[in-house]
C-alpha positions in Angstrom: -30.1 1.1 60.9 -30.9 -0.8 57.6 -29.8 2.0 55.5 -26.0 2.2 57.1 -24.8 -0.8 56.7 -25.3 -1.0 52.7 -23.4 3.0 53.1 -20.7 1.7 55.0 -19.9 -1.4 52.8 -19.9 0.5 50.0 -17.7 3.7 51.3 -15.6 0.2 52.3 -15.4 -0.8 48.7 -15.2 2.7 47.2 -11.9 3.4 49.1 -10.5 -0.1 48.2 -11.2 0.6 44.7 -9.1 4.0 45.4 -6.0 1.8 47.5 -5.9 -0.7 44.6 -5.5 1.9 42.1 -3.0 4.1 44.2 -1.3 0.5 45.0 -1.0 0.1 40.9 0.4 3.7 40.2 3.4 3.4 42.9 6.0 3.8 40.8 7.8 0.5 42.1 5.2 -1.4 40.9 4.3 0.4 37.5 8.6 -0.6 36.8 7.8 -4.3 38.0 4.5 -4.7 36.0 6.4 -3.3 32.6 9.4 -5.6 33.2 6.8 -8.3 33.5 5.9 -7.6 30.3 9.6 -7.6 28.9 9.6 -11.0 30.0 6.4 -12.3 29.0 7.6 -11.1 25.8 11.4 -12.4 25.5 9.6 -15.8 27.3 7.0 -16.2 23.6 10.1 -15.0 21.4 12.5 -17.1 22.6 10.3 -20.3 22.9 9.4 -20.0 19.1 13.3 -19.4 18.6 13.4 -22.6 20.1 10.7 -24.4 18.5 12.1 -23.2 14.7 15.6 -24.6 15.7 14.5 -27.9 17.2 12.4 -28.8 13.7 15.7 -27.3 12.2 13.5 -24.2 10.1 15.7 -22.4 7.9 14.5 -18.6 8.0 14.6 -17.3 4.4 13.8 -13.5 5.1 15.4 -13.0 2.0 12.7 -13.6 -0.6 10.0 -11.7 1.3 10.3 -8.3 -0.7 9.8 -10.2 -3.8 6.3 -10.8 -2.6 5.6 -7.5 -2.6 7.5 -5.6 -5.7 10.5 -7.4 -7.9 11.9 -7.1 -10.9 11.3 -9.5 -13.7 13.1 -11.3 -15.4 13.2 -11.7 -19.5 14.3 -15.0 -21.2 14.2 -14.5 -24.9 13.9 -18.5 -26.5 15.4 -19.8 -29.9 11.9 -20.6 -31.5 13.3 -22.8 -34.2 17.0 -24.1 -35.7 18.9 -21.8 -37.2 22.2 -19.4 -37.6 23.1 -16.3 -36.0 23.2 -14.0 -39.5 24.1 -10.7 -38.1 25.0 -9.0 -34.6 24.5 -5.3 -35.1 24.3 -2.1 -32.4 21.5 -0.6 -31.7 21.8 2.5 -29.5 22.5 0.9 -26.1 21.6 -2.2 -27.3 22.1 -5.1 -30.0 19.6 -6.4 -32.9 20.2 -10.4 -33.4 19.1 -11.9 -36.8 18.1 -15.4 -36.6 18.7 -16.9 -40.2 16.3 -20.0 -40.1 14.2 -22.2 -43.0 11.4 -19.5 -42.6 13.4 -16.7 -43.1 15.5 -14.3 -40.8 13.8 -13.1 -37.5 15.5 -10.2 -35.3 15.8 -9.9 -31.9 16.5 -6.6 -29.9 18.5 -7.1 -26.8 20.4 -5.4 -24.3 24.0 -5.0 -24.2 25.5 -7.9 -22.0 22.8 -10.2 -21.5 23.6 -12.8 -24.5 26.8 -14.9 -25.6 26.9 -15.8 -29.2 28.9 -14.4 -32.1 27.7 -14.5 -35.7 27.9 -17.7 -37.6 26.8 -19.6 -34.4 24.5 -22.4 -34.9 21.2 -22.0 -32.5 18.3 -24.8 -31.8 14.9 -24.5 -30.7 14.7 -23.9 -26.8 18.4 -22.6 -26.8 18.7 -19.2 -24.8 18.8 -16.1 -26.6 19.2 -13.6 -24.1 18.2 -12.8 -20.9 18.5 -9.8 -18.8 16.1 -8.0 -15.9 13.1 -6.0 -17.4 11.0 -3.5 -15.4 9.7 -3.4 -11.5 6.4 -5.1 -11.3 4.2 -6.1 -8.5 4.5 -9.2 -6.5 1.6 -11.9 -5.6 0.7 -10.3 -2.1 0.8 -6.6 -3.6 -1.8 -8.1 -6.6 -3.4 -10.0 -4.0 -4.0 -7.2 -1.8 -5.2 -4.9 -4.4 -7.9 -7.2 -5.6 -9.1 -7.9 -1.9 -9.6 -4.1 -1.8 -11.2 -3.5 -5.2 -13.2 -6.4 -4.3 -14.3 -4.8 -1.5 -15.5 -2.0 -2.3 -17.3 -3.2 -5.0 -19.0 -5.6 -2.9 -19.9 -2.9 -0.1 -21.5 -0.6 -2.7 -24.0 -3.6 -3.6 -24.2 -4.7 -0.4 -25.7 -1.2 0.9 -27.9 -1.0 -2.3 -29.5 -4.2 -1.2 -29.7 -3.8 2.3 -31.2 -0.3 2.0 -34.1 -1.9 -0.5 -34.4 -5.4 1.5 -34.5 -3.3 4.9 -37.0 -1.2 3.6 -38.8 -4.4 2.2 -38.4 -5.9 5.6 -40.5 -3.5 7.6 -43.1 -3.5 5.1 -46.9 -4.3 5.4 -46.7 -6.0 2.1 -46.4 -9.9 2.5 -44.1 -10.9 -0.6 -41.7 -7.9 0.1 -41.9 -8.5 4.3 -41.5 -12.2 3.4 -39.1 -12.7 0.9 -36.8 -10.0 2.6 -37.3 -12.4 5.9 -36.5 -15.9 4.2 -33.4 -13.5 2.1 -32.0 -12.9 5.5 -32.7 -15.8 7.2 -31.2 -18.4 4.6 -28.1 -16.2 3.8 -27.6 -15.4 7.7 -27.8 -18.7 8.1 -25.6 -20.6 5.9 -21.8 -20.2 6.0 -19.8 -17.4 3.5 -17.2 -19.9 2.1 -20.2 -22.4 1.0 -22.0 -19.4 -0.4 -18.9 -18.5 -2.6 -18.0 -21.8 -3.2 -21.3 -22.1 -4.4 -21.7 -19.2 -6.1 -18.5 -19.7 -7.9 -18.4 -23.2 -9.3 -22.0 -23.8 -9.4 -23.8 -20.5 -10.3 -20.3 -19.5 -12.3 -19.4 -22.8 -14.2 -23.5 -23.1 -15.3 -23.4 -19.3 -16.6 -20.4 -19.5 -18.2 -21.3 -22.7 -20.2 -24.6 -21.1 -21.4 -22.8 -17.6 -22.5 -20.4 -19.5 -24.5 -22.9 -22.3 -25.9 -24.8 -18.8 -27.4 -21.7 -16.7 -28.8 -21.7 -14.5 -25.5 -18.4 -13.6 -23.7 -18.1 -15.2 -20.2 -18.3 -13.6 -17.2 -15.1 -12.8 -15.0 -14.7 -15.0 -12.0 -14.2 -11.9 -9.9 -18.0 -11.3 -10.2 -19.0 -14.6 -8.6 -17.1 -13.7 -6.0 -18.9 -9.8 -5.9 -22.0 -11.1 -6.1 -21.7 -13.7 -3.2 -19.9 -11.3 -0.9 -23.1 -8.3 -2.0 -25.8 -10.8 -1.0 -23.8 -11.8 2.2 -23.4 -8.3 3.3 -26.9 -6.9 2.3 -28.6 -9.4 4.6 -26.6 -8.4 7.2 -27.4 -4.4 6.3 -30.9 -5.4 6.1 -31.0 -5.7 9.8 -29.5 -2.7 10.4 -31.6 -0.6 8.1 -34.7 -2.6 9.9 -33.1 -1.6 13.3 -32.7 2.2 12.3 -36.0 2.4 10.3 -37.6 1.0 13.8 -36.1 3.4 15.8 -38.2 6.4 14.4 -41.2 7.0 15.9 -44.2 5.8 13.9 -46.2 8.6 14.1 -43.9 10.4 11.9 -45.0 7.6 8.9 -48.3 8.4 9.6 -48.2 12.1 9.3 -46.1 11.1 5.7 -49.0 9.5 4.6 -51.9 11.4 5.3 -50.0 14.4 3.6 -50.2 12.1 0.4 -46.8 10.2 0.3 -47.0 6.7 -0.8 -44.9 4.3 1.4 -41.4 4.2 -0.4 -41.6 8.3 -0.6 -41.9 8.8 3.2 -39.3 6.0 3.6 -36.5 8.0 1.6 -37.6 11.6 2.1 -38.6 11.3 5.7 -37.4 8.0 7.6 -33.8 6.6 5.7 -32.6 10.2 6.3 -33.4 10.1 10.1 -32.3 6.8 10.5 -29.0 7.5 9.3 -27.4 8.7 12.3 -28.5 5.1 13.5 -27.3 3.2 10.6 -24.2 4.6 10.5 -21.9 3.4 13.3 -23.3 -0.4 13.0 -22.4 -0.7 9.1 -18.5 1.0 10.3 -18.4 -2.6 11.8 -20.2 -4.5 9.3 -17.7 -3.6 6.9 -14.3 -4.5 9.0 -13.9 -8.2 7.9 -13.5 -7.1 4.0 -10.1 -6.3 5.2 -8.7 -9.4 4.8 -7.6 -11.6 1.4 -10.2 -14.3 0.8 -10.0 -14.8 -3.3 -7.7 -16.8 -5.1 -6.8 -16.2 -8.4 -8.6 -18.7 -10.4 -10.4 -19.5 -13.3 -13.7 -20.7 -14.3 
């Protein structure tokens, strides 16, 4: 009698599972549930439409493509006082000679994009010409294509360390086990944007004053930011080459080493390529957040 009851309520709860899914795909309901959504949607829309004329926002779609790619403009300046010599043609476009007190100075320009005859006096700063020049890309296209290179850069050092401090981590060796531990453990534990900030104007300004103070060239910001973004992502592959190196049985590192492998041999000819099938989906995830801009463009 016991063992009915507990059948019964759940036969009870099986088949309400099946009415409130037969409930959900009546079509009367599926049309009501995606007109709900209609109106969810027109509802968040409208009440931002709303919000962006009550603070009186003036849209300016009109200057978002230049973001992305535009097409730059040329000004040509006058660099000191002087006289327009000659105007001559040039193919599809004109040659100006500047007559000033350090001689004559030429300027090619295209057709239409200046307004001076010869004989006209000029001063420094005055316009000489101006006129569009080639497509080039815009500060979200640059922006976007240093995040990648960034990236991928970073990734490639990040797996490099993780691999070596994972490795390290599982070790029987107290300075490698160790110092992969407190690696982890301080890095993990600290926030990214104090780790590049520190990495840039500390670690960067103090490297760059020694290079220059002995004759050496200076290293490109973009490396700080490398190296902060490898050592934040290598503790993190640590783990997961700990977690994968783990899950092979340990029988199989003993039969490594009684055939006569030392300990880094059976971890990259037997173990690492087992625990790959392991490692694999976890660093897919690791690697999502580098899809995102995080540098600005400055300069140490």
């Amino acid at each position: 009698m016991f063992s009915v009851g507990p059948f019964f309520k759940a036969k009870q709860d099986m088949e309400q599972k099946i009415s409130n899914i037969a409930r959900l795909s009546n079509p009367t309901v599926y049309t009501l549930s995606v007109s709900g959504f209609i109106a969810l949607m027109l509802l968040v829309f409208g009440a931002v439409y709303y919000a962006t004329v009550a603070v009186e926002y003036q849209w300016r779609w009109f200057k978002i493509p230049k973001y992305f790619m535009y097409q730059e403009t040329i000004t040509l300046y006058v660099e000191s006082d002087g006289d327009i010599d000659t105007i001559t043609e040039n193919k599809d476009k004109f040659d100006i000679v500047i007559q000033d007190e350090d001689g004559k100075k030429t300027y090619t320009v295209p057709a239409g994009s200046f307004d001076w005859d010869e004989g006209d006096s000029v001063f420094s700063g005055d316009h000489i010409a101006q006129y569009k020049g080639g497509w080039k890309p815009g500060l979200m296209a640059i922006g976007l294509w240093i995040t990648l290179k960034i990236s991928f850069i970073s990734t490639i050092f990040g797996i490099l360390l993780g691999i070596i401090g994972g490795v390290a981590r599982v070790s029987n060796t107290p300075v490698l086990k160790w110092s992969a531990i407190t690696y982890v453990e301080i890095i993990r534990g600290s926030p990214l944007l104090v780790q590049i900030m520190i990495f840039y104007f500390v670690l960067g300004t103090t490297m760059n004053k020694i290079l220059m103070m002995n004759g050496l060239p200076k290293i490109d910001p973009e490396w700080y930011g490398i190296m902060a973004l490898s050592l934040f992502t290598g503790a993190y592959v640590v783990e997961i080459v700990r977690a994968g190196i783990e899950a092979i049985h340990p029988g199989q590192v003993e039969a490594a080493r009684s055939a006569g492998m030392t300990y880094f041999q059976c971890m990259f000819h037997i173990i690492l390529p087992q625990a790959l099938k392991t490692i694999l989906p976890p660093l897919a995830g690791q690697f999502k957040p580098f899809c995102r801009p995080w540098q600005d463009n400055l300069s140490i």
